[in-house]
VOMARVO-233351 format. One record per residue (C-alpha): x, y, z; residue in one letter. Coordinates in nm, 2 decimals, decimal comma, padded with zeros to 4 digits. Layout:
<pt <X; Y; Z>; "A">;
...
***
This chain:
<pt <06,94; -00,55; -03,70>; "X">;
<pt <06,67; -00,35; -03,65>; "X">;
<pt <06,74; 00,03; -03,65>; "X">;
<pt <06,53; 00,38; -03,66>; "X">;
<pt <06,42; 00,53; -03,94>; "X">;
<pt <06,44; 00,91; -03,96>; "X">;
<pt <06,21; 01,22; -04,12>; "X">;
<pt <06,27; 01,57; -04,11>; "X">;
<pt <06,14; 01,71; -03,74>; "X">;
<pt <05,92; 02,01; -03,67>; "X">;
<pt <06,06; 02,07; -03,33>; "X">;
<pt <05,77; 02,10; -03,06>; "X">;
<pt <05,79; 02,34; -02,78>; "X">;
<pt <06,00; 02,24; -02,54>; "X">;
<pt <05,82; 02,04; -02,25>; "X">;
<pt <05,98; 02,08; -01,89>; "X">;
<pt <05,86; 01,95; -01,55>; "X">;
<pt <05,59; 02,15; -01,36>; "X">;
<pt <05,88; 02,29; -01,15>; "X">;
<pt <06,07; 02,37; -01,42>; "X">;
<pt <06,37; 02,08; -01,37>; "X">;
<pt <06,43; 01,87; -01,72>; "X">;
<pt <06,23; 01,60; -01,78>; "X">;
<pt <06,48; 01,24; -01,73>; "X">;
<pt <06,39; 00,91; -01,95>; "X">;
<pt <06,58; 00,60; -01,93>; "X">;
<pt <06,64; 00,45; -02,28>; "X">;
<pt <06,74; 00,04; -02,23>; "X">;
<pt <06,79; -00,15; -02,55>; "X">;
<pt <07,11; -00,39; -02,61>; "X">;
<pt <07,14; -00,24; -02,97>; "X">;
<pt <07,40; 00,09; -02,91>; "X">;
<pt <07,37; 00,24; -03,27>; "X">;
<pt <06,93; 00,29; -03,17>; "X">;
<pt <07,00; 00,37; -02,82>; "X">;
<pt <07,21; 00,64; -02,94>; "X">;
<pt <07,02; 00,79; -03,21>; "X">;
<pt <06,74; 00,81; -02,94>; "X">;
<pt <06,98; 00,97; -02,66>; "X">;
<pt <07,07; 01,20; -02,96>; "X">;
<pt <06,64; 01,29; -03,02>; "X">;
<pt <06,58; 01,29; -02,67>; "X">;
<pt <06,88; 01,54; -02,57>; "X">;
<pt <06,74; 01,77; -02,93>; "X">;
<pt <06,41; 01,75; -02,71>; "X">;
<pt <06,62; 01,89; -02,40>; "X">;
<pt <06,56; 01,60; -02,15>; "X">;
<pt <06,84; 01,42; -01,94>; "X">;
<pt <06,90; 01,09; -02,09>; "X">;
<pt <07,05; 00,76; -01,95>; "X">;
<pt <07,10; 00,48; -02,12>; "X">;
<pt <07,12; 00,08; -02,04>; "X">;
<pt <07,19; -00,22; -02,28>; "X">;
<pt <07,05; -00,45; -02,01>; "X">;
<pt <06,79; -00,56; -01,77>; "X">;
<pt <06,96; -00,58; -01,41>; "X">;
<pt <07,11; -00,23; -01,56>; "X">;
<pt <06,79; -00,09; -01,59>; "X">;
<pt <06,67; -00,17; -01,32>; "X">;
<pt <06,94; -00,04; -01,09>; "X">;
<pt <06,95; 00,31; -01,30>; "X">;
<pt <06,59; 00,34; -01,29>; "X">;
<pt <06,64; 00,28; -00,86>; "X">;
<pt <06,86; 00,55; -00,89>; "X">;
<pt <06,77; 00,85; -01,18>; "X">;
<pt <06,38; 00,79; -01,08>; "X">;
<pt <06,30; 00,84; -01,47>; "X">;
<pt <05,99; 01,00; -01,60>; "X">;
<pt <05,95; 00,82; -01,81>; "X">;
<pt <06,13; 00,53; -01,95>; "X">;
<pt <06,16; 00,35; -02,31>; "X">;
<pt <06,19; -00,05; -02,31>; "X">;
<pt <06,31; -00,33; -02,58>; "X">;
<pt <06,10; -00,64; -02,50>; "X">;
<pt <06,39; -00,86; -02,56>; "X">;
<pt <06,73; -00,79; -02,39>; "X">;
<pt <07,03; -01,02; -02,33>; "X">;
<pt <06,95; -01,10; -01,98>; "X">;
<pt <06,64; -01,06; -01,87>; "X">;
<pt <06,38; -00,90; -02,06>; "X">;
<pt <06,18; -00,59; -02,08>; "X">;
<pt <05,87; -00,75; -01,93>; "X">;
<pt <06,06; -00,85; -01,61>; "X">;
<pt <06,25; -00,52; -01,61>; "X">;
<pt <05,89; -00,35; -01,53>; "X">;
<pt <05,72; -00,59; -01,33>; "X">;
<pt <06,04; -00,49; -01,10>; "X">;
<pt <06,05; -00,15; -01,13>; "X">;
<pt <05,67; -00,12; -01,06>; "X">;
<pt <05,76; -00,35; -00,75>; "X">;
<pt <05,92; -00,05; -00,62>; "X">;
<pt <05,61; 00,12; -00,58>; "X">;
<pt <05,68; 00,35; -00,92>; "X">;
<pt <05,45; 00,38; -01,20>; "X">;
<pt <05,66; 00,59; -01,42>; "X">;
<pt <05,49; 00,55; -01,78>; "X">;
<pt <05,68; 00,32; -01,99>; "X">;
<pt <05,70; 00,32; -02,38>; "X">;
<pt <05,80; -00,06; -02,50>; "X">;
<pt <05,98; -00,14; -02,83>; "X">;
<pt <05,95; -00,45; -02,96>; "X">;
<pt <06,10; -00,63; -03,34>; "X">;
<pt <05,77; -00,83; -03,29>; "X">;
<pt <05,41; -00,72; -03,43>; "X">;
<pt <05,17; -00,97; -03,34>; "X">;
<pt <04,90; -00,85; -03,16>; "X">;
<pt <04,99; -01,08; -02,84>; "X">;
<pt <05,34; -00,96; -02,78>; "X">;
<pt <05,19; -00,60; -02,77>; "X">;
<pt <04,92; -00,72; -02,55>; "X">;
<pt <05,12; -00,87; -02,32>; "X">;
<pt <05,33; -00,56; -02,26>; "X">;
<pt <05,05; -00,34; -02,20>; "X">;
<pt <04,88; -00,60; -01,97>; "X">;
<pt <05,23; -00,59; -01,78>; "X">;
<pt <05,18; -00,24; -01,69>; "X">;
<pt <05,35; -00,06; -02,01>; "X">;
<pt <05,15; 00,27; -02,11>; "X">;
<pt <05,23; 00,25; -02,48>; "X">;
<pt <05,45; 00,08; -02,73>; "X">;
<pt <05,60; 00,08; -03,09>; "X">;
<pt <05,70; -00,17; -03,34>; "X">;
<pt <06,09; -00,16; -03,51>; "X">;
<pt <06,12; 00,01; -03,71>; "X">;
<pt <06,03; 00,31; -03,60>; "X">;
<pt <06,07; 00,71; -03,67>; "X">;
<pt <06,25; 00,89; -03,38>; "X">;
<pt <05,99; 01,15; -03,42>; "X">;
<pt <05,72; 00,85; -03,35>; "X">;
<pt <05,91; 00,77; -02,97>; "X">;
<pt <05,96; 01,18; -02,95>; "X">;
<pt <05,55; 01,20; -02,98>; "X">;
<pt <05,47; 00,91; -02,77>; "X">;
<pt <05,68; 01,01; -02,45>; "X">;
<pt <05,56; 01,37; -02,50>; "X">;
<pt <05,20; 01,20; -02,52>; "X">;
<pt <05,30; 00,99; -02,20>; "X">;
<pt <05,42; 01,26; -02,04>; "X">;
<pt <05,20; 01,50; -02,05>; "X">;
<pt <04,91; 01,30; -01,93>; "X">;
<pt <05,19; 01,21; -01,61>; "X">;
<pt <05,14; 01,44; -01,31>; "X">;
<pt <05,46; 01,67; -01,43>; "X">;
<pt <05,23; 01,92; -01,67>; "X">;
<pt <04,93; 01,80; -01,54>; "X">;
<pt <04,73; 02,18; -01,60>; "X">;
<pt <04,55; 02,36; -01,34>; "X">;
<pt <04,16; 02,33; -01,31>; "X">;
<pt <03,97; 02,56; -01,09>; "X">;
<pt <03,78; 02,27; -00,95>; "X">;
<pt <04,01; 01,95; -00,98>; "X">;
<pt <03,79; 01,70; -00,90>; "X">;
<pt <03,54; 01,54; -01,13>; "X">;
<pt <03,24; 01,34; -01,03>; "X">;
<pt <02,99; 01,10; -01,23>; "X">;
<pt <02,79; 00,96; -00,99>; "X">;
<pt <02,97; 00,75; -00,70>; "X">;
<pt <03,32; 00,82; -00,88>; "X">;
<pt <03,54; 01,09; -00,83>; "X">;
<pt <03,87; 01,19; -01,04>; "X">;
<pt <04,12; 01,44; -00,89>; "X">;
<pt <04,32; 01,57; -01,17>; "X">;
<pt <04,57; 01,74; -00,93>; "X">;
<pt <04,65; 01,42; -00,71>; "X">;
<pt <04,53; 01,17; -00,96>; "X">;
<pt <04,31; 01,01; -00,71>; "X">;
<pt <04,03; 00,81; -00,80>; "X">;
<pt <03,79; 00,66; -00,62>; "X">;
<pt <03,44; 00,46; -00,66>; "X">;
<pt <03,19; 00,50; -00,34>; "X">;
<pt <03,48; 00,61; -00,12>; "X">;
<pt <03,70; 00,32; -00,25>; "X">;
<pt <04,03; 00,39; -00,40>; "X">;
<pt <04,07; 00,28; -00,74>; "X">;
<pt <04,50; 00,28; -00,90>; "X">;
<pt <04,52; 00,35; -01,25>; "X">;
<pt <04,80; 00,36; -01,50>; "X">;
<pt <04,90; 00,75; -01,66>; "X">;
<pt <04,71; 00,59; -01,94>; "X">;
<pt <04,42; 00,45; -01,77>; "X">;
<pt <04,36; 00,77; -01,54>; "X">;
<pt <04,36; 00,98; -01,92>; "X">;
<pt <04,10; 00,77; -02,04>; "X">;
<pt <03,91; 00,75; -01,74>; "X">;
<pt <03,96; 01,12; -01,70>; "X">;
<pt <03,83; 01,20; -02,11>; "X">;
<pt <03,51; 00,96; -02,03>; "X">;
<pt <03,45; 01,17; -01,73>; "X">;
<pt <03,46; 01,53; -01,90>; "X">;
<pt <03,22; 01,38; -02,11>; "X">;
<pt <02,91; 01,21; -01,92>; "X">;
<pt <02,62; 01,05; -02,12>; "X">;
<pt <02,84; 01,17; -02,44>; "X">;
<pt <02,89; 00,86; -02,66>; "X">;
<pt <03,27; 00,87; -02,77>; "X">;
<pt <03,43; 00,73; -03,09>; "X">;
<pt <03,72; 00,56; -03,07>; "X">;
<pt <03,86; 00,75; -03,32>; "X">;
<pt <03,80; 01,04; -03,08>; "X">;
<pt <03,90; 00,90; -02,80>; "X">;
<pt <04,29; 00,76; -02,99>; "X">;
<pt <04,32; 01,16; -03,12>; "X">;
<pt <04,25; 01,27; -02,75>; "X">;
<pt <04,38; 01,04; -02,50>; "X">;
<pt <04,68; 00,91; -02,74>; "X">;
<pt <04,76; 01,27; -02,89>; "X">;
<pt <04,88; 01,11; -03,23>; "X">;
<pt <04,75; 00,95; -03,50>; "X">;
<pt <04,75; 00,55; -03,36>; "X">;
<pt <04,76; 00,43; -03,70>; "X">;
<pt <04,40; 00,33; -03,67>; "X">;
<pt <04,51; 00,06; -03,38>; "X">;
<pt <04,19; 00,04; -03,24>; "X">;
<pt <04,21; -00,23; -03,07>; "X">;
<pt <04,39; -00,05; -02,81>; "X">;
<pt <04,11; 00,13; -02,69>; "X">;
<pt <03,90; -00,19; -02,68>; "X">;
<pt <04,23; -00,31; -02,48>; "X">;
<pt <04,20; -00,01; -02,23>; "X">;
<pt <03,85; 00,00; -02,17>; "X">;
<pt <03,85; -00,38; -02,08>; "X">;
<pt <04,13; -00,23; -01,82>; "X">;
<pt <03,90; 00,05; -01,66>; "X">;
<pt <03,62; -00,16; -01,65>; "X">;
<pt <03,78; -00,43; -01,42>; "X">;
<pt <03,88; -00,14; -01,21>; "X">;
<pt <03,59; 00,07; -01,19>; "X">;
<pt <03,31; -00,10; -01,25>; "X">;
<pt <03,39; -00,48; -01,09>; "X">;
<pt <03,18; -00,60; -00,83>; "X">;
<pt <02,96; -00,26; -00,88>; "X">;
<pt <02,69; -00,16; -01,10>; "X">;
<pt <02,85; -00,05; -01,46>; "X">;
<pt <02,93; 00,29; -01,54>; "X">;
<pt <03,13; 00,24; -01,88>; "X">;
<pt <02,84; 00,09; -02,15>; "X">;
<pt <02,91; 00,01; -02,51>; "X">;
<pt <02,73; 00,16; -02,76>; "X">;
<pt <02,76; -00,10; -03,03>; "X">;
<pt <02,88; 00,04; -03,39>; "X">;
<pt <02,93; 00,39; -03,22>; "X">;
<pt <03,19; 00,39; -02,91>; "X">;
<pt <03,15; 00,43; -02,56>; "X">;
<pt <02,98; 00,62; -02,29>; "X">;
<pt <03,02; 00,66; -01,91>; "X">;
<pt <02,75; 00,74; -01,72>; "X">;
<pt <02,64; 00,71; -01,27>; "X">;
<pt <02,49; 00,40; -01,21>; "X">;
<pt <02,12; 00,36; -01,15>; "X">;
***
């Protein structure tokens, strides 16, 4: 069985919805000694925590608590984690989603992320690891988004509101993942600026990634189906260096 590891915790300042309210996160994983040393970590963190050991579970707490955020097992007695969210974002949600998995090839992560998942972590795993991700996914979630005095951001024919988390390309409305809209939003900040991806996992992933860097690759691949498909490209590789975004023409 595979269970949490756990390290002495630095507790980080508590982080609360924009209105004040306690952040909720759905834990659902069929193993009830992890799901309650999480519940335990996530409480410490002073969210509101529900639990499920199931899929159909999941999905009908998820209908119900409207999570924000949520933290799936891959593989679950009935049907599994991969299903769970292609349901949930069925419902028109995309509350970011942290999967756990027992399996580390690189094709069972990528296949959870290409489901829609925002993030993931392999068992076994620290609690302060999940506590650092779903702060990380959180925060880049419209519930501590912070205030600019001009929200929007514009490179060229695309525009980024960081208050509605709109995005657009000539007028056309582009959705994006929490994790896709950071990216997308750090690229932005910085036009003609070529970015590592070392600096872009310590920014837009706020933790050290382990040197995963293959996620980045993973996520640009994303944004640049989305922004620049059937367009002129805005997101170049700058080969041995990182990436740069830049207006067209």
């Amino acid at each position: 069985m595979s269970t949490a590891t756990t390290t002495q915790q630095h507790r980080a300042p508590q982080l609360a919805k924009g209105d004040g309210s306690m952040v909720r996160v759905l834990v659902v994983d069929d193993e009830q000694s992890l799901t309650d040393l999480l519940k335990m970590a996530l409480r410490y963190e002073g969210w509101d925590v529900r639990t499920a050991a199931d899929g159909v579970n999941a999905v009908k707490i998820a209908r119900e608590f409207r999570p924000d955020a949520i933290v799936l097992d891959i593989m679950l007695p009935d049907i599994d984690g991969l299903e769970v969210l292609q349901r949930v974002r069925a419902d028109g949600t995309e509350t970011p989603v942290l999967f756990l998995t027992a399996k580390d090839s690189l094709d069972d992560r990528i296949a959870g992320l290409t489901a829609g998942g925002d993030d993931y972590v392999t068992k076994p795993f620290s609690l302060e690891e999940v506590v650092a991700r779903l702060r990380g996914l959180i925060r880049r979630s419209t519930l501590t988004l912070a205030q600019a005095k001009d929200p929007v951001l514009v490179v060229g024919d695309l525009t980024l509101d960081e208050d509605s988390y709109e995005v657009a390309r000539g007028g056309t409305p582009i959705e994006l993942t929490a994790t896709e809209f950071e990216l997308l939003r750090f690229l932005m900040r910085n036009p003609r600026r070529v970015l590592s991806k070392a600096q872009i996992l310590d920014r837009v992933w706020s933790y050290d990634f382990g040197g995963r860097e293959s996620v980045v690759e993973l996520y640009i691949s994303y944004l640049r189906k989305k922004v620049d498909a059937g367009r002129e490209p805005m997101i170049h590789t700058v080969r041995g260096a990182g990436y740069m975004l830049k207006a067209a023409g």
